[in-house]
C-alpha positions as CSV (number, residue, x, y, z in Angstrom):
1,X,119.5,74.1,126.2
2,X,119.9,77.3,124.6
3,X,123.0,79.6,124.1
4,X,122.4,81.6,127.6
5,X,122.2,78.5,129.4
6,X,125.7,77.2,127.8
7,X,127.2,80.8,128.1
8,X,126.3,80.4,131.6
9,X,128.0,77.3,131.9
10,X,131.5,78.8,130.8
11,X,130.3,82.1,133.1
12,X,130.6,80.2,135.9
13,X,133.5,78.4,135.2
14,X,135.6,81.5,134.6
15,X,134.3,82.2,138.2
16,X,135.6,79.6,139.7
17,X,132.6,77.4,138.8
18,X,132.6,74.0,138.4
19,X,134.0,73.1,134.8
20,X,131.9,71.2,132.0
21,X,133.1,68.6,130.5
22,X,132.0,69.7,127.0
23,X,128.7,72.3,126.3
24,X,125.5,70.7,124.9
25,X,125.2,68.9,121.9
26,X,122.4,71.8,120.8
27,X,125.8,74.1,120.6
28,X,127.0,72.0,117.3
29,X,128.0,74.8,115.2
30,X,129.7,78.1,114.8
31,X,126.7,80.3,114.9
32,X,125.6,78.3,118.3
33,X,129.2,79.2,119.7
34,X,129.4,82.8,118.2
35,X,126.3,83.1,120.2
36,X,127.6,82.2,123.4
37,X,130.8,84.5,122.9
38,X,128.2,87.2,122.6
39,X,126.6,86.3,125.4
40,X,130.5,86.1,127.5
41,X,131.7,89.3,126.5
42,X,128.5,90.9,127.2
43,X,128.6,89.6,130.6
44,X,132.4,90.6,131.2
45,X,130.7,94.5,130.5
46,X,131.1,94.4,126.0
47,X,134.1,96.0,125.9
48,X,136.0,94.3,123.4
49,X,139.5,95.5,122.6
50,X,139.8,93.4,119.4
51,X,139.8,89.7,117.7
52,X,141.5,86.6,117.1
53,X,141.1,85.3,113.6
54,X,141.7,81.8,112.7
55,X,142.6,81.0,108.9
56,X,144.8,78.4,107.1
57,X,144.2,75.6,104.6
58,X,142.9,72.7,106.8
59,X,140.6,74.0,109.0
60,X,137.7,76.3,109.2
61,X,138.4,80.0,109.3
62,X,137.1,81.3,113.0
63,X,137.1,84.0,115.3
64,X,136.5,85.2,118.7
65,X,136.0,88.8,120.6
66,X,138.9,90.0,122.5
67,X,138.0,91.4,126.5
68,X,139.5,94.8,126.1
69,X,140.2,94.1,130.2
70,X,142.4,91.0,128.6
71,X,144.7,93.4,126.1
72,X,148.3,94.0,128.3
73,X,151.5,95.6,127.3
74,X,154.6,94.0,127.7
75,X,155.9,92.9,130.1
76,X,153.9,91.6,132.4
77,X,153.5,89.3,134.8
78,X,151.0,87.6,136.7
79,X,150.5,83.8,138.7
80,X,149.9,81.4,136.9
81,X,147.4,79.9,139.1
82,X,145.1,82.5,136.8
83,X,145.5,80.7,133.8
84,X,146.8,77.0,134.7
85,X,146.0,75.7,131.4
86,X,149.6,77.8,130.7
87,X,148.9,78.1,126.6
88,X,150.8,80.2,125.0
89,X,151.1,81.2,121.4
90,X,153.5,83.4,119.4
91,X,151.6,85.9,117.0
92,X,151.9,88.9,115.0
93,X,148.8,91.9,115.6
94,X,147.7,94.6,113.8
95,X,146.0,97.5,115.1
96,X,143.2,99.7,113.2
97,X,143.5,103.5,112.5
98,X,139.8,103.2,111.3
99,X,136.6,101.2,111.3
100,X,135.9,98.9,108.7
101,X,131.9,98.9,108.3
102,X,130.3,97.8,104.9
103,X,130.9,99.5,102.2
104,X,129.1,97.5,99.5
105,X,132.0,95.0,98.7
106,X,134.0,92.8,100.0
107,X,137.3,94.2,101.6
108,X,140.5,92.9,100.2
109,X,144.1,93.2,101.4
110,X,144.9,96.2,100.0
111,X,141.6,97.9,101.7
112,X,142.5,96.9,105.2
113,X,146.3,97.2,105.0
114,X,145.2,101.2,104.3
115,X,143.4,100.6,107.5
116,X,146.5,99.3,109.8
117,X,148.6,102.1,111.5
118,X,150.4,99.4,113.4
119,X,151.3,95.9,113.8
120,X,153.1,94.3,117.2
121,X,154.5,91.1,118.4
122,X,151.8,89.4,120.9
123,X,151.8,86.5,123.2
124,X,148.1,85.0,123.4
125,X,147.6,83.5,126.7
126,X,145.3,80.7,126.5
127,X,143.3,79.0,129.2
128,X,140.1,76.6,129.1
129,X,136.9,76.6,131.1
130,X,136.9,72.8,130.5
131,X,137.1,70.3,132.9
132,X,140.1,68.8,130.0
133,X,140.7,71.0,126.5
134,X,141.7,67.3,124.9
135,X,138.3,65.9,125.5
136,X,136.7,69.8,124.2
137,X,134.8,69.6,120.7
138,X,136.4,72.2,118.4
139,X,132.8,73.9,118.6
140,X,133.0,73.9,122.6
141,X,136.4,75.5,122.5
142,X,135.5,78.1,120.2
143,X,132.6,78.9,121.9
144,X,134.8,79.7,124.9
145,X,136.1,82.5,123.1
146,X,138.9,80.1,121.3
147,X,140.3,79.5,124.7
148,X,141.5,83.1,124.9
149,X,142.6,84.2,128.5
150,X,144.7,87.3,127.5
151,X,147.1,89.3,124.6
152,X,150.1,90.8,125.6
153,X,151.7,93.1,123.2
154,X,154.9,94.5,122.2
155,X,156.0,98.3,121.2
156,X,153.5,98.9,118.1
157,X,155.2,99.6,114.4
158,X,153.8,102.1,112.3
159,X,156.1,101.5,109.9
160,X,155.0,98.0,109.4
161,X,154.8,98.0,105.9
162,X,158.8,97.4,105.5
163,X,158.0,93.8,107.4
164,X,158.2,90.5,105.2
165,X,155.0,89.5,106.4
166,X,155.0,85.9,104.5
167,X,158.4,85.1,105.4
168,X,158.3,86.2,109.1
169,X,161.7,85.6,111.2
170,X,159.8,84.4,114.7
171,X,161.4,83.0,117.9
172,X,159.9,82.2,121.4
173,X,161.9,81.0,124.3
174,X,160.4,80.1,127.7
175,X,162.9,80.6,130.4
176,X,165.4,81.0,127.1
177,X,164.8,77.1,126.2
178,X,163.6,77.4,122.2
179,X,160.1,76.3,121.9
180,X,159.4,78.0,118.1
181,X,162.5,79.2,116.1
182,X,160.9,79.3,112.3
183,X,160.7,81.5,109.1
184,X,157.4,82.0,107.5
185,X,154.9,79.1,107.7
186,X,152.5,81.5,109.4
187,X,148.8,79.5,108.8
188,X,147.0,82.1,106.2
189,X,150.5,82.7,104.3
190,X,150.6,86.6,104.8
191,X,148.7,87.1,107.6
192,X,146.9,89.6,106.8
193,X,144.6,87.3,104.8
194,X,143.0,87.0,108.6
195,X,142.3,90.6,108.9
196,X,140.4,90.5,105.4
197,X,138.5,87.7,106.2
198,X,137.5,89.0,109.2
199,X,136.5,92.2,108.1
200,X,133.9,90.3,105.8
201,X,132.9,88.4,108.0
202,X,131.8,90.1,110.8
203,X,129.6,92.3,108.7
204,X,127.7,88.9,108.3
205,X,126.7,89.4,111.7
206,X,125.9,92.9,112.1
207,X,129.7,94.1,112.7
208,X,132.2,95.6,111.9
209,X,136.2,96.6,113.0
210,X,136.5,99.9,115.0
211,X,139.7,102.1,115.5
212,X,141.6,101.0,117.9
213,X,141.0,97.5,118.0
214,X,143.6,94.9,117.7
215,X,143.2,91.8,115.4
216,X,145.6,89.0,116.0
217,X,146.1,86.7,113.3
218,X,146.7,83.0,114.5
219,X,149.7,81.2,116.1
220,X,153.2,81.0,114.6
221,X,154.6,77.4,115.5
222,X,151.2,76.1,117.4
223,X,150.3,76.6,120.6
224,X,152.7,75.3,123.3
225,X,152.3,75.2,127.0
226,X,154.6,77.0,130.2
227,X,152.4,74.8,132.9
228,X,155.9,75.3,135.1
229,X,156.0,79.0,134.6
230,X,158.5,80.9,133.6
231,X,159.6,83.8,131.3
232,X,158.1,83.8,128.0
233,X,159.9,86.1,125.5
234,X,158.4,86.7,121.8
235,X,160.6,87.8,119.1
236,X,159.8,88.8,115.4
237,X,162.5,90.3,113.6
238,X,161.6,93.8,112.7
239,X,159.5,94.1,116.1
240,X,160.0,94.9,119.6
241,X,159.8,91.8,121.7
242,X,156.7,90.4,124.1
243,X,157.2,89.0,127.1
244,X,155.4,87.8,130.0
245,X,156.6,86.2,133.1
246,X,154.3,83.6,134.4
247,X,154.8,82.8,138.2
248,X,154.1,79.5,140.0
C-alpha cells in the first residue's frame, strides 16, 4: 500500500468514513507518515497555518502541519460530537514575523527568537481517525497529523521576551476542576528548543517557516481528555487566557 492509499484511509475517516484500526505496516516510519500528512493537508486545500513540534528527552522529536481552517481565537465553542475523542492539551505558541528558509547553517535559538513577534497561550484540540488511539502505533498517530483536530489561541504577546519560558506558571481547569496546575517541566526545557528544531528540520524536506505561521511547542502536563464537555480555560501567567467550551 502506498502513502495515497493510507492518506486515503484517514481522508475518509475525517469524513465520516469508516475508521482503521491502525494504517499499514508499509507506513513504519516517520518519512512514510510525513508523507501521508502531505498528502491530508493537500487534500483539506494546503493551507497550513502552522506546526506542532514534538521534543523532549524520551521520545523522538516530531511534527505535524497545522490546517490553517483548524487555527481559532479564543473563545470558542463548538459540539463535541466534532471531536469525540475530547483531547485536550495546554501549550504555549509562538508566531513568526518572518520566514525561516536555509541560510547555510543550522538555526539556533537566538536565530528564531529574532524571528518571533509573538507568543500566546493555546489549547490543542485533539481527535483520532482511529477506530481506538490506545491500539494506534506511534507512527499511525503521527501520520494523522499527531492527532491534531484544532488550536485555539489566546491574545498574542509581543512582548514575550519578559516571559520565564523554562519555568512557565501553567494551569488548566475544565469546568474549573484542576486538571494541570505546574511550574516549568515543559518537555524540551525552554520551549523554544521546538521552534529551532523544527526550523532545521523542515528544510530537510524542502521547507521552511513562513510569516504568520504559528508553531506550537508540545503539551504542558500531557494530554488529558473533556469526553463530558465542558469549559476548558488555559492559563500561563504572563498571557492572556484560552478557552474553549466544548458542548455535549
Amino acid at each position: 500500500m502506498s502513502a495515497f492509499d493510507a492518506a486515503n484511509l484517514l481522508i475518509q475517516s475525517r469524513r465520516g468514513g469508516p475508521k482503521p484500526n491502525t494504517l499499514p505496516e508499509q507506513i513504519r516510519d516517520t518519512d512514510w507518515a510525513y508523507r501521508v500528512q502531505a498528502l491530508i493537508i493537500g487534500d483539506m486545500g494546503g493551507k497550513v497555518g502552522g506546526w506542532k513540534a514534538g521534543l523532549s528527552a524520551n521520545d523522538p522529536p516530531s511534527r505535524a502541519p497545522l490546517p490553517l481552517a483548524g487555527l481559532r481565537w479564543s473563545p470558542v465553542t463548538l459540539p463535541l460530537s466534532q471531536m469525540p475523542f475530547g483531547g485536550i492539551e495546554a501549550e504555549i505558541a509562538f508566531r513568526l514575523a518572518r520566514d525561516l528558509p536555509p541560510i547555510g547553517q543550522r538555526y539556533t535559538l537566538g536565530h528564531v527568537a529574532d524571528a518571533i513577534d509573538a507568543a500566546a497561550t493555546a489549547i490543542e484540540l485533539v481527535d483520532t481517525r482511529y477506530a481506538d488511539f490506545a491500539k494506534a502505533r506511534p507512527v499511525d498517530k503521527l501520520a494523522d497529523l499527531g492527532s491534531h483536530f484544532g488550536l485555539v489561541l489566546g491574545v498574542p504577546l509581543t512582548s514575550w521576551r519578559t516571559l520565564p519560558l523554562e519555568q512557565l506558571v501553567v494551569r488548566m481547569t475544565v469546568d474549573g476542576t484542576v486538571v494541570v496546575d505546574q511550574t516549568g517541566g515543559h518537555s524540551a526545557g525552554n520551549p523554544l528548543e521546538a521552534v529551532a528544531w523544527l526550523a532545521n528540520h523542515l528544510h530537510d524536506y524542502g521547507d521552511w517557516l513562513r510569516a504568520g505561521q504559528w508553531v506550537t511547542t508540545g503539551a504542558i502536563g500531557g494530554l488529558k481528555r473533556a469526553t463530558s464537555g465542558g469549559l476548558v480555560r488555559v492559563e500561563i501567567a504572563g498571557l492572556s487566557p484560552a478557552e474553549a467550551q466544548l458542548l455535549v
